[in-house]
N, C-alpha and C positions, 0 to 999 in steps of 0.2 A: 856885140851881136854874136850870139851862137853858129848862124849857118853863114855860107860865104855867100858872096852878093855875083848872082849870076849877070848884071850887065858892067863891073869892072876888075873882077876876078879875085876882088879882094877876102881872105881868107877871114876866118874866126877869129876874135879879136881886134883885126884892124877894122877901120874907119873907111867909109866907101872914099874913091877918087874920080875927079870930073874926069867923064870921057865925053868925046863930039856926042852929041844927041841925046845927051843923058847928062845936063849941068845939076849941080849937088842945091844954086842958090845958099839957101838960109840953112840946109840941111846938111846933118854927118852921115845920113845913109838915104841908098836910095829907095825909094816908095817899096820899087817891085821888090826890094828882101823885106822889108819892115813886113809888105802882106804874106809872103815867101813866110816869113815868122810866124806871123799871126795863126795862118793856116797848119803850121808845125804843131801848134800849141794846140789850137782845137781837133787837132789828132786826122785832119782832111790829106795831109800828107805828112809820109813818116819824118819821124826824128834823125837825122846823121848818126850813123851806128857808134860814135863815141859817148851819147848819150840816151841813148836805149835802153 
């Protein structure tokens, strides 16, 4: 993943990790970056200035 995952801090490139209230299940990332992503992509919020 391109942006870092605002509920376990994990940066670009790495793989989210289980925090309390926020279990990963069946999943390598969590929802709120995936949509975080999505939204990057369709230009609703900016890109991280290293890809700009």
């Amino acid at each position: 993943m391109f942006l870092p995952c605002q509920v376990c801090d994990s940066v670009p490139g790495e793989r989210c990790i289980n925090v309390p209230g926020h279990p990963l299940a069946n999943t390598t990332l969590h929802p709120q970056r995936v949509q975080l992503a999505e939204r990057a992509l369709r230009g609703e919020v900016p890109l991280p200035s290293s890809l700009a």
